[in-house]
C-alpha positions in Angstrom: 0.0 0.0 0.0 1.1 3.3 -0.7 0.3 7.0 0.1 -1.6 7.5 -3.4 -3.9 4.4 -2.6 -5.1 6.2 0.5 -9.1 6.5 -0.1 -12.2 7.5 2.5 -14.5 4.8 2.8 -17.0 4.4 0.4 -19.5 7.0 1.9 -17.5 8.8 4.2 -18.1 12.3 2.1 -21.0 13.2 1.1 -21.6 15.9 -1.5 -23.2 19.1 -1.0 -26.9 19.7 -1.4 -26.6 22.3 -4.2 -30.5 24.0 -3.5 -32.7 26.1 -5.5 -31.2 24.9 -9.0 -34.4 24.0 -11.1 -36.9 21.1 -10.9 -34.4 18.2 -12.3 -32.9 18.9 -9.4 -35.0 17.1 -7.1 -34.7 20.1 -4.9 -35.4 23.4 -6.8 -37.9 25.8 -6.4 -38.8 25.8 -2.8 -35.4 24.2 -2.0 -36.3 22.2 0.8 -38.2 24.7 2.9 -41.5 23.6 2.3 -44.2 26.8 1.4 -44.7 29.5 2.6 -44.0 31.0 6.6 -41.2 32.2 8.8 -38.9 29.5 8.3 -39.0 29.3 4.6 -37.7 33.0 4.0 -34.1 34.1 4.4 -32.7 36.1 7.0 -34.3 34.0 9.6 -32.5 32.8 13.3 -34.7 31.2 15.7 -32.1 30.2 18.1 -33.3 29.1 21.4 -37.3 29.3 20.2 -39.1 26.4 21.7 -42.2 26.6 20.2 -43.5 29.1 22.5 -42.7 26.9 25.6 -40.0 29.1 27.9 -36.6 28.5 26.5 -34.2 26.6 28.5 -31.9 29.7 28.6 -34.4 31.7 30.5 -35.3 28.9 32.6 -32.0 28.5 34.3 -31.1 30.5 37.0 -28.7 33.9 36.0 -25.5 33.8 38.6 -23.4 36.7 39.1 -22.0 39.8 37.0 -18.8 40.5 35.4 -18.1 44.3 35.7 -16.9 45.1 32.5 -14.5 48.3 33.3 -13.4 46.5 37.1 -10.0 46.9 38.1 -7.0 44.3 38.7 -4.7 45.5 41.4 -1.1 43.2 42.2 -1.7 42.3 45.9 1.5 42.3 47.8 2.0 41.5 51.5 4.1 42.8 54.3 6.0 39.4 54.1 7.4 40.4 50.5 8.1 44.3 51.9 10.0 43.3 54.5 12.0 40.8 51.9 12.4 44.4 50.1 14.0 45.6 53.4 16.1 43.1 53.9 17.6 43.3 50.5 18.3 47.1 51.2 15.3 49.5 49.8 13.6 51.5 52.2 11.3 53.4 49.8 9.1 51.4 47.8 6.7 52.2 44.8 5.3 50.5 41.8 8.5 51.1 40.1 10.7 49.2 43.2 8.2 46.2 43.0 8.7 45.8 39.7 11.8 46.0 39.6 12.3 43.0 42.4 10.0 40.7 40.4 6.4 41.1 42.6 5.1 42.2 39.6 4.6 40.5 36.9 3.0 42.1 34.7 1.3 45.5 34.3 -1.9 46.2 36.4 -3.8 48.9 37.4 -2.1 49.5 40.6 -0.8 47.7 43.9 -2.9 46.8 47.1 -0.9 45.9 50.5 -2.0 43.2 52.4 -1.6 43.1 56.3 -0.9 39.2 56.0 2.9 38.8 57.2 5.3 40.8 60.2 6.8 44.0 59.1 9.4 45.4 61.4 11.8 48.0 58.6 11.2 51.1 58.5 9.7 51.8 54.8 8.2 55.0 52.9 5.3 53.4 50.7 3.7 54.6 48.1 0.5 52.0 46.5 -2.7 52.7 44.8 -4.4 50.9 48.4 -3.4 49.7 51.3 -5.6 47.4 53.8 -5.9 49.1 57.4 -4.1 46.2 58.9 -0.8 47.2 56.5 -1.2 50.8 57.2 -1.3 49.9 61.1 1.6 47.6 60.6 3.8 50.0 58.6 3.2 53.0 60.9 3.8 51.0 63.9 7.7 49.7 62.8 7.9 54.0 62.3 7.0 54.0 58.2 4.9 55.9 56.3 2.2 55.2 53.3 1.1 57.5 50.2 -2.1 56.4 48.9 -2.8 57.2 45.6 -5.9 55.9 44.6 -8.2 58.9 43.5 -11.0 59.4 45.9 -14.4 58.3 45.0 -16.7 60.9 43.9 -19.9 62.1 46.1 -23.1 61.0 44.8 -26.4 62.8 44.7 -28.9 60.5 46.5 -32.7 61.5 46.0 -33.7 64.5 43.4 -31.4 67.4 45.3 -30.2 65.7 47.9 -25.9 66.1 48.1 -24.7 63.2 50.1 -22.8 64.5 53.2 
């Protein structure tokens, strides 16, 4: 046997339907779609329909939303700053994490986490930090810039400013 002699089985492809070609056809006119109604025009997609019983995609229970425009922070915890510390930086940014591999890729900011003992002295600067880190890091004599931007007020009711 060789390569050329390769075949399908007998049946194994079938040919296309070729629709709508005249009445020797077996198939023309109508081409298959019966007379008349929705179904027999063009342009039509009943996906889902059942016949006017609820659709199985409306019957099922909806879990959850995905907020389209949400935010992804890098989490870092007070393990991985005192790490820093040990290795010699005393200020830390975005920048200094970075650059020491806790981030690995770009994100919209970085949140400290209290999980871990801190006891350098370090200048922070993050997007968020828990209240547990900020209690932690001002307690071994550091400081933390927060830059996140500050949410805006709302109006609640038709006048009302929200104090």
């Amino acid at each position: 046997m060789r390569l050329n002699d390769l075949r399908d089985n007998a049946g194994a492809r079938k040919p296309k339907k070729r629709v709508g070609r005249g009445i020797g056809s077996g198939s023309g006119k109508t081409g298959g779609r019966g007379v008349k109604g929705q179904k027999s025009r063009s342009g039509v997609a009943i996906k889902g329909f059942e016949g006017g019983q609820m659709p199985l995609h409306m019957r099922l229970p909806k879990r959850g939303f995905l907020t389209p425009n949400a935010k992804s922070y890098a989490e870092v915890s007070l393990d991985k700053l005192q790490a820093m510390a040990d290795a010699g930086t005393t200020t830390i940014d975005e920048a200094a994490l970075r650059e020491a591999g806790y981030l690995p890729r770009a994100m919209d900011g970085v949140r400290v986490l209290g999980s871990g003992e801190l006891t350098a002295k370090l200048d922070l600067t993050v997007t968020y930090a828990t209240k547990s880190a900020r209690e932690a890091i001002e307690k071994a004599g550091g400081s933390v810039t927060i830059t996140r931007p500050e949410k805006h007020q709302r109006l609640r009711g038709p006048h009302k400013q929200n104090a």
